[in-house]
C-alpha positions in Angstrom: -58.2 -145.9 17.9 -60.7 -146.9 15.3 -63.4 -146.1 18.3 -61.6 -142.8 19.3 -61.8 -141.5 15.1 -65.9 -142.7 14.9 -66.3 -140.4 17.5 -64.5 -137.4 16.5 -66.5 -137.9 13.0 -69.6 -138.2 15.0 -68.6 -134.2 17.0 -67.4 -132.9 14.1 -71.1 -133.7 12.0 -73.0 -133.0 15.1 -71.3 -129.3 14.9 -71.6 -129.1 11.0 -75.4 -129.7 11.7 -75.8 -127.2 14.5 -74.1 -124.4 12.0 -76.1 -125.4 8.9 -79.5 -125.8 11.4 -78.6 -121.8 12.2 -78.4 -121.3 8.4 -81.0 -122.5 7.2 -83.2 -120.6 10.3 -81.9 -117.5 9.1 -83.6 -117.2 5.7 -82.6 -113.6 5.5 -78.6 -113.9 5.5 -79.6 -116.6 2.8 -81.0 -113.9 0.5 -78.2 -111.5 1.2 -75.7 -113.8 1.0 -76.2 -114.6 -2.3 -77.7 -110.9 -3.8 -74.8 -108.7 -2.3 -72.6 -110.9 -4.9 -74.9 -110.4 -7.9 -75.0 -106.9 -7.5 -71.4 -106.7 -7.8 -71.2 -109.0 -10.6 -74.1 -107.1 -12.5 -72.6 -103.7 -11.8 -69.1 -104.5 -12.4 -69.3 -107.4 -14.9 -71.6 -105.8 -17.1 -70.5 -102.2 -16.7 -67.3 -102.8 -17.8 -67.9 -105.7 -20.0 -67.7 -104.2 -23.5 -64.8 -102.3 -22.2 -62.5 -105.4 -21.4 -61.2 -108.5 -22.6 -58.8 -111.0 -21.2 -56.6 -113.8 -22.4 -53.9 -114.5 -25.3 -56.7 -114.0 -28.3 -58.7 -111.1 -26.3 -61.5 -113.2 -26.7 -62.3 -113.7 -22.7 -64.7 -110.8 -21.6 -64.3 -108.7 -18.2 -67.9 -110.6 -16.7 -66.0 -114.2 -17.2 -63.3 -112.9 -15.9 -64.8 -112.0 -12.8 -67.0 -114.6 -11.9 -64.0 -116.5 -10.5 -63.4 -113.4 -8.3 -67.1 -112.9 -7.1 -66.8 -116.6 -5.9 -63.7 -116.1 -4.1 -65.5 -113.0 -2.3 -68.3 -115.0 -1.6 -66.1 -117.6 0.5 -63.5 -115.3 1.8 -66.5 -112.9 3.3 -68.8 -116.1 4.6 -66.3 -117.6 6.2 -64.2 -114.7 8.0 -67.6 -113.4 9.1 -69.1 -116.4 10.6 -66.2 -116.7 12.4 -67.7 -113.7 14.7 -69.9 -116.4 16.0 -67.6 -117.5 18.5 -67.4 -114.5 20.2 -71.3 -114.6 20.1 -71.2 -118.0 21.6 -68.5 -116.9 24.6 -70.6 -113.5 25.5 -74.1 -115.6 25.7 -72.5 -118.9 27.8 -73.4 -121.1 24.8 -69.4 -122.0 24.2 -68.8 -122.8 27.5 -71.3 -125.5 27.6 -70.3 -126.9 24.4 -66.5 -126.9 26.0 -67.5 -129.1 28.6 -69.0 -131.5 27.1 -66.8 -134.5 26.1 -65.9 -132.9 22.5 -62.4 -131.9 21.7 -61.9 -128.8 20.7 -60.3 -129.7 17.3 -63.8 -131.1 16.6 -65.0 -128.0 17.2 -62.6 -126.1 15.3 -63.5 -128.4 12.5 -66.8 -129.1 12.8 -67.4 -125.2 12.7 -65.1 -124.6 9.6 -67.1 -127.2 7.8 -70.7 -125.5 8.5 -69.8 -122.3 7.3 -67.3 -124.0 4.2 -70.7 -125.9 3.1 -73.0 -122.9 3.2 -69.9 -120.4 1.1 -70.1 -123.5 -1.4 -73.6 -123.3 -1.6 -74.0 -119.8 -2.2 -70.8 -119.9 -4.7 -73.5 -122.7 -7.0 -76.4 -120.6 -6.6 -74.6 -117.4 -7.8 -72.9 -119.4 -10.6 -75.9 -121.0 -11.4 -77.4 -117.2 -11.7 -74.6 -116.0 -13.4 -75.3 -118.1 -16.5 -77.9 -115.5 -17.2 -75.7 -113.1 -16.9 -73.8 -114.4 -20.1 -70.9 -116.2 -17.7 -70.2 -119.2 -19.4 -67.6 -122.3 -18.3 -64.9 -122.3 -21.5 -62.0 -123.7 -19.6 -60.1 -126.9 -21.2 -61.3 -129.2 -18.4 -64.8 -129.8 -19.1 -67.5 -128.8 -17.3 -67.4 -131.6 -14.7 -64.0 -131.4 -13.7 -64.2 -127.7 -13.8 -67.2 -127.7 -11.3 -65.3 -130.4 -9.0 -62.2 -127.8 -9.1 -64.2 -125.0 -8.2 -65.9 -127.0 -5.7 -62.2 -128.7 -4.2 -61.3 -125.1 -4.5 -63.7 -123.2 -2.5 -63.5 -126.0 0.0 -59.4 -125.7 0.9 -60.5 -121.9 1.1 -63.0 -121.8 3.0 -62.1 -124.1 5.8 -58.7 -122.2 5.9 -60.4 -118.9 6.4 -62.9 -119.5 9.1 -60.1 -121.1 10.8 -58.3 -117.9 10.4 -61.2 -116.4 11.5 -61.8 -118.4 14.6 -57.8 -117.9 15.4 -58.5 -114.2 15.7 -61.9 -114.2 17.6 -60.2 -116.7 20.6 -57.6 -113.3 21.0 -60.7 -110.7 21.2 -63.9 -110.3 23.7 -65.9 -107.9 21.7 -67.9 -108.5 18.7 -67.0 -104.9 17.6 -63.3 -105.6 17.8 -63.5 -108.9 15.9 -65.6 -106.6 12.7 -63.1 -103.9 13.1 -60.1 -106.3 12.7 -62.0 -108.3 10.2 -62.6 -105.5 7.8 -59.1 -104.1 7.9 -57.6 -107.4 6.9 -60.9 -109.4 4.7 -60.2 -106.1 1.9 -57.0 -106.4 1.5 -57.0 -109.8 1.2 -60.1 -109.2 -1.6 -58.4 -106.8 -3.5 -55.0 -108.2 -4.2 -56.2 -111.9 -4.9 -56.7 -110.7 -8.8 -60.6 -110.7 -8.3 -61.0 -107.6 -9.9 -57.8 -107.0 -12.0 -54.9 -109.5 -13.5 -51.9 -109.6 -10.8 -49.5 -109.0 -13.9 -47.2 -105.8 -13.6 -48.1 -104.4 -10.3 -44.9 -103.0 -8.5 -42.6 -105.4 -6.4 -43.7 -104.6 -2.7 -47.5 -105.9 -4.1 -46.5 -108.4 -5.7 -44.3 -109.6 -2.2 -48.1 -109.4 -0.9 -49.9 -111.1 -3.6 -47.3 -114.4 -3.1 -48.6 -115.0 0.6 -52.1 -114.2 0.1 -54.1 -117.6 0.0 -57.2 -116.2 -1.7 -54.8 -115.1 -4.7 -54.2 -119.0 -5.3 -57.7 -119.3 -5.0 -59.0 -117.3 -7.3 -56.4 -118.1 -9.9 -57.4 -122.0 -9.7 -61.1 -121.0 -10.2 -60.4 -118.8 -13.0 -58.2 -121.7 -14.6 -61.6 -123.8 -13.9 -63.8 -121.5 -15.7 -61.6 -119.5 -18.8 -58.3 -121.2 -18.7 -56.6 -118.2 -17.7 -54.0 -118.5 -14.9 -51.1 -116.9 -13.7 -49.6 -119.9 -11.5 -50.0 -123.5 -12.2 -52.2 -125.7 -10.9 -50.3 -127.5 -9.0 -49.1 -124.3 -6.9 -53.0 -123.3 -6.4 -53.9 -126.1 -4.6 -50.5 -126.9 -2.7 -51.0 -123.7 -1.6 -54.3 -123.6 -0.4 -54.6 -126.9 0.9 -51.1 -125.7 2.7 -52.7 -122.6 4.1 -55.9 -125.1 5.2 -53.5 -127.5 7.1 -51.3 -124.2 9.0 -54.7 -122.6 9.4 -56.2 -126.0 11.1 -53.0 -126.2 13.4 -53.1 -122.8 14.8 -56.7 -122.7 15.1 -56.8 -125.9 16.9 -53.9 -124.5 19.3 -55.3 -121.3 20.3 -58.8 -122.5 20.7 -57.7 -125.1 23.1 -56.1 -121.8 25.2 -58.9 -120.3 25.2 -60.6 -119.5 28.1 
């Protein structure tokens, strides 16, 4: 057993390396990666920050506010769109000889999920880091070392719960166009009603049924708790359900990959 676990380490690294090797080669989706979020934090975070202010006192500007949500955008659209790769990887033979070789496909699963969960995490630093200049500022009660490890534990349970999501749907479809098309009608959604842009308070019922099963929402809320002590659920319900939506995600991800043909 102990043998048997040394080796699925050893697959699951050897895939993390082969998606960060890609990464790293591909010094353009680096730069866009990280500009496409700064443009949305400069346009909305400074547009409307004089306009808006958050928290009990009215003291936490609309820029900090969204910082927490430009993250979560950062992971949600890394991750769900990296996932495309596997249909990339069926249509050019490369999958096919990674499935035969004596790796199980959970390994895979996982090894892929935590490629593309280290390179959102990545780009979420670098775009914090950036953001400083932009007057966002950590000013939660946590400190700024446990803030930055719950931002990081955070984007982790998300990301590796969305490109297993992601993966789940590309073993269904054949087409790189069909994975996009599905992709975008579910990724904005998602975006949209996980608070990144607006509180989740007082929006009418049938949302709010949406809002409760949407993983990002937790997400986001745990980040923002991280960085301005806001938060609309506790702690303890952002990361149960995360981590929860990680584990389910892992499970059928693993399961339908192994079907695939």
């Amino acid at each position: 057993m102990p043998g048997r676990g040394m080796k699925m380490l050893t697959d699951i690294y050897s895939i993390w390396f082969l998606e960060m090797t890609r990464y790293v080669r591909s010094r353009s989706r680096v730069v866009i990666s990280i500009i496409s979020p700064m443009l949305y934090l400069i346009i909305f975070g400074v547009g409307f920050g004089s306009l808006l202010r958050f928290g009990p006192t009215g003291t936490t500007n609309y820029i900090n506010f969204l910082a927490p949500g430009i993250l979560g955008m950062t992971v949600i659209f890394t991750s769900m769109y990296s996932a495309v790769s596997i249909i990339f990887d069926k249509q050019f033979g490369f999958l096919k000889e990674i499935l035969v070789a004596p790796v199980s496909r959970t390994s895979i699963v996982l090894g892929k999920a935590l490629g593309v969960t280290t390179q959102a995490a990545v780009q979420g630093f670098i775009i914090l880091g950036l953001s400083y200049f932009l007057g966002v500022t950590i000013s939660g009660t946590l400190g700024l070392a446990a803030a930055l490890a719950l931002i990081l534990v955070t984007m982790f349970f998300v990301g590796m719960g969305f490109v297993e999501f992601g993966i789940s749907i590309a073993t269904r479809l054949e087409t790189i166009e069909g994975y996009q098309a599905v992709a975008n009608l579910l990724v904005l959604p998602i975006f949209f009603l996980s608070g990144a842009f607006f509180p989740l308070t007082g929006l009418p019922d049938w949302m709010q049924a949406i809002i409760t099963i949407n993983p990002l929402a937790y997400g986001v809320d745990a980040m923002r708790y991280a960085m301005t002590g806001l938060h609309l659920y506790s702690l303890t319900l952002d990361l149960g359900a995360v981590i929860g939506f990680f584990v389910l995600m892992t499970v059928i991800s693993s399961i339908l990959f192994r079907k695939m043909r």
